[in-house]
Steps between C-alpha positions, in 0.01 A plus 500: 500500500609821427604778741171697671501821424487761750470919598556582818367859618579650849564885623801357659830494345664273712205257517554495106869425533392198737276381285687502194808342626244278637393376154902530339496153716179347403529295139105523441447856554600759239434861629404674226554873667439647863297829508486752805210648353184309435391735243771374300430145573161542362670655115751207483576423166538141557251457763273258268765239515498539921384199672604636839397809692760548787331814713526659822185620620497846646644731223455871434233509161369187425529223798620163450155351518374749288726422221411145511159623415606707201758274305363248238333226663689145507851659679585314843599706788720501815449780755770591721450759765599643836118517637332122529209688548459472154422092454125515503539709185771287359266198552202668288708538205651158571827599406764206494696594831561815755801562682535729771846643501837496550433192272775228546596342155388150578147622581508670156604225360256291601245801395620468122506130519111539556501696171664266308344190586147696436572598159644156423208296594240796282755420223471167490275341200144551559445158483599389813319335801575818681343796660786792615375832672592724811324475838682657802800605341561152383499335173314167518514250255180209516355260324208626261341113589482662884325779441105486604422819434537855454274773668507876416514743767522845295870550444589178704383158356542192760682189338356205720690217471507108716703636759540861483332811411701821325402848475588648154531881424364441127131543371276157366491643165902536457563203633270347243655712269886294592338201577237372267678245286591340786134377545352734707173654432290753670173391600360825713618827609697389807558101383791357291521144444695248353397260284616213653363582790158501394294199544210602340219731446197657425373819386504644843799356709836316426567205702889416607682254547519554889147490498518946500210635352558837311224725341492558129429867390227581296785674270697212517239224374659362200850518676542097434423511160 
């Protein structure tokens, strides 16, 4: 796999210096360029071939989070900051890690790893038995064949699984959008299904292999056929 590719934007000279001798040491991060103003960061020439966001948070202009919100969707993030007050925000826009500095280089290291190892499991052929997303700052990596269900909650969408439940920071509708040739199908508002999973059904309700019983939306009616 090729080298992520990386900004990282702080106020801070010296926290730039540490960062970017930071990465001089790190084979699968190449850091692109390191901005002190995030005005900049936003004009980057090359910032369509970014795949990571490295931010602090509280900066004068345009704050780390808010930048998140700005840039092209699809970029990964990792927040580092002085102030951990900041983690319930960092948790809405499930960024991939936040580090509350000084920031050690092994802790960073294990931040990028997180990176990496997300974008190599979403690059891997689509054909796979494999679901990949983020859920509490961690990539997880499942079975498609354990997956029961998926519920919409707004922004959030539940992934229910045999053992475990995980809270997603994605919508039903893009997740259909990346998912649906890998056999799932949306069969109301707040459902997703797989097909495997279902049992059977009727015009009304599908029927799961647990023995779950889901409703069927009256937009969703022919979603079988």
């Amino acid at each position: 796999m090729k080298p992520i590719k990386a900004i990282y934007v702080d106020d801070e000279a010296p926290a730039l210096d540490l960062i970017r001798k930071y990465c001089e040491t790190i084979e699968d991060i190449e850091l692109l360029a390191c901005f002190q103003d995030p005005t900049e960061a936003m004009i980057f020439e090359r910032m369509d071939e970014v795949d990571l966001l490295i931010l602090d948070i509280e900066m004068p202009g345009i704050s780390g989070t808010e930048m998140v919100e700005l840039v092209p969707k699809g970029k990964l993030c990792i927040f580092i900051t002085a102030d951990p007050t900041h983690a319930a925000k960092a948790y809405e826009l499930d960024v991939i890690d936040y580090l509350v500095k000084p920031v050690f280089p092994e802790r960073f290291v294990k931040a990028i790893q997180k990176a990496v190892d997300y974008l190599k499991f979403t690059g891997l052929d689509q054909e796979n038995d494999f679901l990949v997303f983020k859920s509490d700052y961690m990539v997880n990596k499942i079975l498609i064949k354990e997956v029961l269900w998926i519920e919409g909650f707004g922004e959030y969408l539940k992934i229910i699984t045999r053992f475990k439940q995980y809270m997603v920071l994605q919508r039903l509708s893009d997740f259909m959008d990346k998912n649906e040739k890998l056999g799932f199908i949306r069969i109301h508002k707040s459902y997703i299904v797989h097909l495997k999973q279902v049992r059977s059904h009727n015009s009304q309700f599908a029927f799961l292999a647990d023995d779950k019983q889901l409703p069927i939306g009256r937009k969703y009616k022919d979603c079988f056929k």
